[in-house]
PDB file of N, CA, C and O in Angstrom:
ATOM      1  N   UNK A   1      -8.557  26.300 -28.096  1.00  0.00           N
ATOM      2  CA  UNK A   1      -8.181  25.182 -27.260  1.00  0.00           C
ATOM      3  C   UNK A   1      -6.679  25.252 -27.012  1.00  0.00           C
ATOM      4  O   UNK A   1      -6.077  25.597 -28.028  1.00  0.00           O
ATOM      5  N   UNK A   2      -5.874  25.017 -25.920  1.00  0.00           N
ATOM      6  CA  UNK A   2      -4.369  24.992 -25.770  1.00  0.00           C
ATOM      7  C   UNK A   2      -3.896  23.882 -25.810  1.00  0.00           C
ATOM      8  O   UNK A   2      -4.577  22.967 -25.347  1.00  0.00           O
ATOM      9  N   UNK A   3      -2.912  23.663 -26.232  1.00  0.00           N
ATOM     10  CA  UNK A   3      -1.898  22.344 -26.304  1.00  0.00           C
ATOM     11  C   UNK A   3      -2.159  21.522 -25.226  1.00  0.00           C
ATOM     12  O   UNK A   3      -2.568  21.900 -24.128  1.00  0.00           O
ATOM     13  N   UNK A   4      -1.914  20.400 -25.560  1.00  0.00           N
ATOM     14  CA  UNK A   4      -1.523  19.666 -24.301  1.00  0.00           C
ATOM     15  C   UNK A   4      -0.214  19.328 -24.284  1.00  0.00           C
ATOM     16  O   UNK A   4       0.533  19.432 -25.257  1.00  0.00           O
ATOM     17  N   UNK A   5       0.101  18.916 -23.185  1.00  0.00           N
ATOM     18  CA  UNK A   5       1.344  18.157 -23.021  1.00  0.00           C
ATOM     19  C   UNK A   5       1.297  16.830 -22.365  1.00  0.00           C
ATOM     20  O   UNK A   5       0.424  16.512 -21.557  1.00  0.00           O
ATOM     21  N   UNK A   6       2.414  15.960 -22.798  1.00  0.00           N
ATOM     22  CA  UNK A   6       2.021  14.524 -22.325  1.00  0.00           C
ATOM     23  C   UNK A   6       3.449  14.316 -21.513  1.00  0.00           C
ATOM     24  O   UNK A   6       4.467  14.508 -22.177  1.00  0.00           O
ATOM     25  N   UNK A   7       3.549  14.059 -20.571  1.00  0.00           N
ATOM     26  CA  UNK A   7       5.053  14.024 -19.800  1.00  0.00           C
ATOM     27  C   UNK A   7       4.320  13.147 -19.115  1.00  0.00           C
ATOM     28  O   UNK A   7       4.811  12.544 -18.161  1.00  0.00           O
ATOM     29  N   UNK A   8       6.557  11.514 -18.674  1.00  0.00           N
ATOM     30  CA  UNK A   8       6.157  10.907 -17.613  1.00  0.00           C
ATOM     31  C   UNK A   8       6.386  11.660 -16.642  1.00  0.00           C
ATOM     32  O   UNK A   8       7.019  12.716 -16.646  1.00  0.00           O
ATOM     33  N   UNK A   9       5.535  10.783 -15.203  1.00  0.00           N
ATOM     34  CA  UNK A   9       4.923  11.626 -14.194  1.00  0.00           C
ATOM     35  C   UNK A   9       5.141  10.172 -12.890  1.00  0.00           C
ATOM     36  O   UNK A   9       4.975   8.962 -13.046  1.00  0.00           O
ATOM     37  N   UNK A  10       5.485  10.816 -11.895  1.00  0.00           N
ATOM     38  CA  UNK A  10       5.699   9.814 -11.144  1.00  0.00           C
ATOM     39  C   UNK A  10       4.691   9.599 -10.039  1.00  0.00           C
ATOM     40  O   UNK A  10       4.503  10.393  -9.117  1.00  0.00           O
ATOM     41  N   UNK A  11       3.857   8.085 -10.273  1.00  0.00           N
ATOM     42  CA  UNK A  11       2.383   8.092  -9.736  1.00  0.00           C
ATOM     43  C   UNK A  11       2.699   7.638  -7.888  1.00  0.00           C
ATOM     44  O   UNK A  11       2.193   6.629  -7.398  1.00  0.00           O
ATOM     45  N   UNK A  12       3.407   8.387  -7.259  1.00  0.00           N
ATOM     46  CA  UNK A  12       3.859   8.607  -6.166  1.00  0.00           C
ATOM     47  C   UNK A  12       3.359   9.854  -5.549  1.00  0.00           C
ATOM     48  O   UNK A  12       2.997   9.935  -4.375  1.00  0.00           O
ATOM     49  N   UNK A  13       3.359  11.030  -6.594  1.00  0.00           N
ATOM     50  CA  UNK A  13       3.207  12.208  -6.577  1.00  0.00           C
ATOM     51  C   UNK A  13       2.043  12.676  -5.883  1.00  0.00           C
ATOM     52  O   UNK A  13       1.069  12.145  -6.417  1.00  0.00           O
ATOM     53  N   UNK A  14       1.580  13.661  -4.644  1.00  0.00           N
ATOM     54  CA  UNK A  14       0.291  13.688  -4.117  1.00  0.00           C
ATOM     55  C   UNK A  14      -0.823  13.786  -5.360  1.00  0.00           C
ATOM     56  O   UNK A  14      -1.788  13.031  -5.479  1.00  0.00           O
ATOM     57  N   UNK A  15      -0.573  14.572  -6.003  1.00  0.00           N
ATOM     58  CA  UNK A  15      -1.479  14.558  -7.471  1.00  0.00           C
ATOM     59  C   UNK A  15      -1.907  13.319  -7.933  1.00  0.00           C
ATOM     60  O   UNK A  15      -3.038  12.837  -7.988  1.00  0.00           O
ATOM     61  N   UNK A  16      -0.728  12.847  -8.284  1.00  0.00           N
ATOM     62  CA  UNK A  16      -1.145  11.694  -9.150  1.00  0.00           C
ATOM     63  C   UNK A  16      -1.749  10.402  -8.232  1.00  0.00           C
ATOM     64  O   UNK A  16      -2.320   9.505  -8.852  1.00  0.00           O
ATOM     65  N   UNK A  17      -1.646  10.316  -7.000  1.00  0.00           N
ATOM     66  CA  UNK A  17      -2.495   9.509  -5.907  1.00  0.00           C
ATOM     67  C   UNK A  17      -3.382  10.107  -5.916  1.00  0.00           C
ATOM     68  O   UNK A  17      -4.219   9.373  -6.440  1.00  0.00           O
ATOM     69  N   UNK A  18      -3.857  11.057  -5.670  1.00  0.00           N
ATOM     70  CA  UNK A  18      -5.357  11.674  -5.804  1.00  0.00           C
ATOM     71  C   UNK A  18      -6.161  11.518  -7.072  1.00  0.00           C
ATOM     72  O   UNK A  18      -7.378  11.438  -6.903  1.00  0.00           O
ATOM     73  N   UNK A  19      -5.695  11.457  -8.347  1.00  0.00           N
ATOM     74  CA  UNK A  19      -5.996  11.452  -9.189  1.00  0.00           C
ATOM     75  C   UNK A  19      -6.174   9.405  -9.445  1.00  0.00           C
ATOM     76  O   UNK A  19      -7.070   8.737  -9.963  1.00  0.00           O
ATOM     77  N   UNK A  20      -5.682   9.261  -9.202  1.00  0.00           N
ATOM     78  CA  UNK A  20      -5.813   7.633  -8.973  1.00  0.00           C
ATOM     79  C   UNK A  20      -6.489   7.392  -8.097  1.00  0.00           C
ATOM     80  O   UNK A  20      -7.343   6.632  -8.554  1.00  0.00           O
ATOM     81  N   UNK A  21      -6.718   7.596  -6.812  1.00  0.00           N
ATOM     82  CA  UNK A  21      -8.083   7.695  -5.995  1.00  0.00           C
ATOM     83  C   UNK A  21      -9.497   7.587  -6.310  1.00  0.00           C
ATOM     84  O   UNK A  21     -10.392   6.745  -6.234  1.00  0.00           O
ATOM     85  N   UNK A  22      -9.274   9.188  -6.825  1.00  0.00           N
ATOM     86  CA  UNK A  22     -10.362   9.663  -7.601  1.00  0.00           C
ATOM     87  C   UNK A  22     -11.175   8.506  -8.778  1.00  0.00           C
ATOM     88  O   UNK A  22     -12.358   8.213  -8.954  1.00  0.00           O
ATOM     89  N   UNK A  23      -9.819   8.037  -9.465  1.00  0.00           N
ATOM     90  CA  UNK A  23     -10.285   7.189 -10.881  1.00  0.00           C
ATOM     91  C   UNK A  23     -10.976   5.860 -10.052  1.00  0.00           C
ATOM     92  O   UNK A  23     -12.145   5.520 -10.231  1.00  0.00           O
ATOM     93  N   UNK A  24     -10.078   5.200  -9.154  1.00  0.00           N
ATOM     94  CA  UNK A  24     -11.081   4.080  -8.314  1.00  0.00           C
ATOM     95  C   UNK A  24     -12.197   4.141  -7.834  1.00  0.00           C
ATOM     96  O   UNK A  24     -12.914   3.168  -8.066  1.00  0.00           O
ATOM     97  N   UNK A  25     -12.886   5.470  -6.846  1.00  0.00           N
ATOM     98  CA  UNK A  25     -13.789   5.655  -6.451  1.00  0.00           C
ATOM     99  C   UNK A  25     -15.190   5.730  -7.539  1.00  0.00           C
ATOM    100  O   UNK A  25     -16.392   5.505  -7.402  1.00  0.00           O
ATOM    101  N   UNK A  26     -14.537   6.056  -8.372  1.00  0.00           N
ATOM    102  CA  UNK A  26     -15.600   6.319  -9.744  1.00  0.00           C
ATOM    103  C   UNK A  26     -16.132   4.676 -10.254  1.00  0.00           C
ATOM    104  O   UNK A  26     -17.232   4.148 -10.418  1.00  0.00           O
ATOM    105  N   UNK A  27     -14.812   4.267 -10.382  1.00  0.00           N
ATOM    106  CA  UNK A  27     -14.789   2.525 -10.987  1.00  0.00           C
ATOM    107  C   UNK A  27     -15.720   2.090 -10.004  1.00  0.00           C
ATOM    108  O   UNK A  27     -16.830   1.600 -10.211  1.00  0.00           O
ATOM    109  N   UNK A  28     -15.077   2.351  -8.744  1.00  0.00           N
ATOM    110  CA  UNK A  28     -16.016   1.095  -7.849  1.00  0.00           C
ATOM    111  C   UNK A  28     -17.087   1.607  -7.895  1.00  0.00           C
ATOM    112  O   UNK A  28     -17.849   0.812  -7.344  1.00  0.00           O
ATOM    113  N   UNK A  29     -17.858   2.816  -8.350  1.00  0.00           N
ATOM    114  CA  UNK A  29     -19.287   3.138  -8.458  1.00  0.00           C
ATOM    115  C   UNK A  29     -20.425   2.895  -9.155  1.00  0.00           C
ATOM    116  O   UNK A  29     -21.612   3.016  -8.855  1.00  0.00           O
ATOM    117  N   UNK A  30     -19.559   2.333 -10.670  1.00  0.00           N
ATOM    118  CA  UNK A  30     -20.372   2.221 -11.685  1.00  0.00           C
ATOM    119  C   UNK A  30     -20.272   0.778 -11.888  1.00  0.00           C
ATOM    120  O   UNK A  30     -21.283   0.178 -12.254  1.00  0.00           O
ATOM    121  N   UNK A  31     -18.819  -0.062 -11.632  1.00  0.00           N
ATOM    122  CA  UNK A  31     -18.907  -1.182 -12.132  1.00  0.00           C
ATOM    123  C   UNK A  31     -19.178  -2.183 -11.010  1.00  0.00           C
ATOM    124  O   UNK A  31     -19.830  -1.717 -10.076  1.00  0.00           O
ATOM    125  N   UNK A  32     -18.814  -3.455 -10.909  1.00  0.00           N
ATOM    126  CA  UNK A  32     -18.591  -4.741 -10.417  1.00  0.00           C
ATOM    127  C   UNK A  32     -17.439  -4.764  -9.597  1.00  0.00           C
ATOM    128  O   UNK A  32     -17.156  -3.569  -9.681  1.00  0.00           O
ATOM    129  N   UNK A  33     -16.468  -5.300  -8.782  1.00  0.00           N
ATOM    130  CA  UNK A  33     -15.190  -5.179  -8.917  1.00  0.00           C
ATOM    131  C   UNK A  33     -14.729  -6.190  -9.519  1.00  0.00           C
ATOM    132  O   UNK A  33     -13.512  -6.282  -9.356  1.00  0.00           O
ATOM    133  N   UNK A  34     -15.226  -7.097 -10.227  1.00  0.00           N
ATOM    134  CA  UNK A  34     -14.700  -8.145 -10.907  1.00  0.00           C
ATOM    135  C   UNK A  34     -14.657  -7.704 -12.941  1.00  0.00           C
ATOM    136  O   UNK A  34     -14.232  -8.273 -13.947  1.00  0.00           O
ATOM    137  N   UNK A  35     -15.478  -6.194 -12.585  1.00  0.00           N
ATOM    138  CA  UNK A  35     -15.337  -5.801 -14.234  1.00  0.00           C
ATOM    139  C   UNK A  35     -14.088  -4.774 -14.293  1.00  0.00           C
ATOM    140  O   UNK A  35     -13.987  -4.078 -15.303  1.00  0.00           O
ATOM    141  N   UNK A  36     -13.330  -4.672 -13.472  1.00  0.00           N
ATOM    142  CA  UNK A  36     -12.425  -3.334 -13.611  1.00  0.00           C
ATOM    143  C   UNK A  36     -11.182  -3.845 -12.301  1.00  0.00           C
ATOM    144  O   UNK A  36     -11.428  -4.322 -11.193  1.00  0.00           O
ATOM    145  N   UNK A  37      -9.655  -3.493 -13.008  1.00  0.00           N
ATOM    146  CA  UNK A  37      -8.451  -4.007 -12.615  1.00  0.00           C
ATOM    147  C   UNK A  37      -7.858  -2.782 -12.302  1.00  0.00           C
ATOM    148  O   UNK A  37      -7.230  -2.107 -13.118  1.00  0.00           O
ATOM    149  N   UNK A  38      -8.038  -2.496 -11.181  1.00  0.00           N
ATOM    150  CA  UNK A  38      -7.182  -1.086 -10.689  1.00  0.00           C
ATOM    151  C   UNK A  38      -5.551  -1.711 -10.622  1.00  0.00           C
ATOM    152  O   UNK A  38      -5.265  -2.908 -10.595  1.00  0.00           O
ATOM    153  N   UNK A  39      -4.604  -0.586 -10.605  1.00  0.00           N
ATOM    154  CA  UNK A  39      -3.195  -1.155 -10.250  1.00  0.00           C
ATOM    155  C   UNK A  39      -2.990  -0.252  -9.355  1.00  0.00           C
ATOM    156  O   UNK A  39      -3.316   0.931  -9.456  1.00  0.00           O
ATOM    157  N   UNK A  40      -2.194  -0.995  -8.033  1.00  0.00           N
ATOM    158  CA  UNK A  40      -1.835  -0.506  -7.082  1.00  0.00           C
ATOM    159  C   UNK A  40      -0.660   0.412  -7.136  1.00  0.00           C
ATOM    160  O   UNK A  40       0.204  -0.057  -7.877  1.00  0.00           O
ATOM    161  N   UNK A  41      -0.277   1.729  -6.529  1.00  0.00           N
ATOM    162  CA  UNK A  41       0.565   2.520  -6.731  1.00  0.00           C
ATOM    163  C   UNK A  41       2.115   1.617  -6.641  1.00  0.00           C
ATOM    164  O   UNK A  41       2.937   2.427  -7.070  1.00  0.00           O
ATOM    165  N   UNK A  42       2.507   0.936  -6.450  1.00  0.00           N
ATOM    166  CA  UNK A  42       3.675   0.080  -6.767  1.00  0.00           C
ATOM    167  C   UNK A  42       3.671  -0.780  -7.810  1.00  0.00           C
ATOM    168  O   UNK A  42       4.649  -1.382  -8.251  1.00  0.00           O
ATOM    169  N   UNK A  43       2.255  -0.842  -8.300  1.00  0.00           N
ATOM    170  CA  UNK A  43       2.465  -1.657  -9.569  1.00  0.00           C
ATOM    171  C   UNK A  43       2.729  -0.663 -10.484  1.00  0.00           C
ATOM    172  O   UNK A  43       3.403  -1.025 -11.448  1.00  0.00           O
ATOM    173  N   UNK A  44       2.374   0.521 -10.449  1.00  0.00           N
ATOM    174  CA  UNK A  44       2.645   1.483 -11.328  1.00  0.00           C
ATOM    175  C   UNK A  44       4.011   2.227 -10.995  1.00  0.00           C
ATOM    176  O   UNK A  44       4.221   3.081 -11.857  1.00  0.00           O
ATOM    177  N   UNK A  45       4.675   2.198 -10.349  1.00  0.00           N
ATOM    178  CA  UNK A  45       5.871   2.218 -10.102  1.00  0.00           C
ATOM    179  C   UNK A  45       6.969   1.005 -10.978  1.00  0.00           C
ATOM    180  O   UNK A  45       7.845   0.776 -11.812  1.00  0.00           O
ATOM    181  N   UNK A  46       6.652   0.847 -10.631  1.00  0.00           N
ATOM    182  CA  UNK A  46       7.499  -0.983 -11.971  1.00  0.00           C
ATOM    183  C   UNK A  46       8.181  -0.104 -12.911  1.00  0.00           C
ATOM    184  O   UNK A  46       7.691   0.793 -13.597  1.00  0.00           O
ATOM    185  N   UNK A  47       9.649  -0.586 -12.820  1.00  0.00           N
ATOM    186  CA  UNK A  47      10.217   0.071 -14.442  1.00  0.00           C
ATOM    187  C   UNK A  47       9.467  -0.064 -15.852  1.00  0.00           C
ATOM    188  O   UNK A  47       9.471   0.817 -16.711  1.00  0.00           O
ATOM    189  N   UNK A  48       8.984  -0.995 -15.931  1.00  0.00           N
ATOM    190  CA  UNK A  48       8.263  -1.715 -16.832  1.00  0.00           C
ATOM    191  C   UNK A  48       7.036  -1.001 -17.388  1.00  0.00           C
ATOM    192  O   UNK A  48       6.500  -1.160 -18.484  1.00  0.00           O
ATOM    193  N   UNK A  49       6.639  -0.007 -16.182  1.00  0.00           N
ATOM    194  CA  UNK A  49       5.178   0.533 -16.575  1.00  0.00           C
ATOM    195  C   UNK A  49       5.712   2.006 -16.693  1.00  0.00           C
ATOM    196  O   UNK A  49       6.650   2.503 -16.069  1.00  0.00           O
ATOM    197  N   UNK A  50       4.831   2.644 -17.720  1.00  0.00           N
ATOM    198  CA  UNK A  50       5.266   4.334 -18.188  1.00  0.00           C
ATOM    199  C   UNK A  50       3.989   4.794 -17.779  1.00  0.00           C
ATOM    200  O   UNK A  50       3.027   4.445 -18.463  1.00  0.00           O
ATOM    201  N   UNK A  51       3.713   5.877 -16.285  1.00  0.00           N
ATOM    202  CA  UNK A  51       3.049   6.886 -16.113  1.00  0.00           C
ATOM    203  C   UNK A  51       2.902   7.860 -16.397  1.00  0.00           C
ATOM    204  O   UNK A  51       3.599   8.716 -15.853  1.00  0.00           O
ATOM    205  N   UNK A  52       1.870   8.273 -17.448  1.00  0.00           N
ATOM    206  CA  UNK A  52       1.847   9.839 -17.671  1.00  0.00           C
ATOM    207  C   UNK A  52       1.001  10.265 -17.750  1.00  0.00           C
ATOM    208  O   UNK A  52      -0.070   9.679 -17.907  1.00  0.00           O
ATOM    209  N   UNK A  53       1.217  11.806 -17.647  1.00  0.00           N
ATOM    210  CA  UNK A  53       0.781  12.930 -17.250  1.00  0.00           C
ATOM    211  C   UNK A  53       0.521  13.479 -18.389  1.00  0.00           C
ATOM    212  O   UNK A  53       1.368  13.709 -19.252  1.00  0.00           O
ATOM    213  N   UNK A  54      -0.803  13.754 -18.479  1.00  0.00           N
ATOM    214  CA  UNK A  54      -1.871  15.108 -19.980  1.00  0.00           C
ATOM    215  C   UNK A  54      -1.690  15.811 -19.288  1.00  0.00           C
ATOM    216  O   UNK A  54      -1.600  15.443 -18.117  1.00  0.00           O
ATOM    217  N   UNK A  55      -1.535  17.217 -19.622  1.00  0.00           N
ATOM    218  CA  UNK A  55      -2.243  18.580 -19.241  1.00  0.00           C
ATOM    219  C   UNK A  55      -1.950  19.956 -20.247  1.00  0.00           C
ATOM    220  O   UNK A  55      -1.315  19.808 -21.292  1.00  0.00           O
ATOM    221  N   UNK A  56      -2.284  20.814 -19.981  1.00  0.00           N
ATOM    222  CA  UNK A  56      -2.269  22.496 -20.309  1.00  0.00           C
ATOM    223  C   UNK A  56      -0.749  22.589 -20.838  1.00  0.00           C
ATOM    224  O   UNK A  56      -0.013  21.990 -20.054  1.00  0.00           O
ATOM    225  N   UNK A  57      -0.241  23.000 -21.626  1.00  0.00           N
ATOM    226  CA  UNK A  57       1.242  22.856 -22.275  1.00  0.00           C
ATOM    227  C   UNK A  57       1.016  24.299 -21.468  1.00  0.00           C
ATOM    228  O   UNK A  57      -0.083  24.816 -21.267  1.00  0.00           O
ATOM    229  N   UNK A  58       2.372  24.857 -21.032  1.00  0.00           N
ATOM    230  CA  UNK A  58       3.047  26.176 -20.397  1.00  0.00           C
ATOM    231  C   UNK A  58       3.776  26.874 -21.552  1.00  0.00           C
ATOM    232  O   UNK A  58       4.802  26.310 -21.930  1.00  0.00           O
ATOM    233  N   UNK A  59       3.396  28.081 -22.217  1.00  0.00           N
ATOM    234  CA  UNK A  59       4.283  28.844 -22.670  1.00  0.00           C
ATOM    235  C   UNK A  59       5.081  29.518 -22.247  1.00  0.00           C
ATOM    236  O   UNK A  59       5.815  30.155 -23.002  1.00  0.00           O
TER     237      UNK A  59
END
């Protein structure tokens, strides 16, 4: 298995909108929308909030 790495990540990023996309489309599939609180890409922007990024550590 390889490392991961955990770095903030700025959810602006085409990635990380796609990947947030992705996570809503799923939510709104399985749940209610009154069982699940998406945050809008400016709420996740907020100094206040820390976005990050898992993946594959780079040697």
């Amino acid at each position: 298995m390889s490392p991961a790495s955990i770095q903030p990540r700025d959810p602006a990023l085409p990635e990380a909108l796609s990947l947030i996309q992705q996570r809503d489309a799923y939510l709104n599939s399985i749940y209610p929308p009154d069982s699940h609180h998406q945050m809008s890409k400016a709420v996740l922007m907020q100094t206040h909030i820390q976005f990050l990024n898992v993946g594959k550590k780079h040697r």
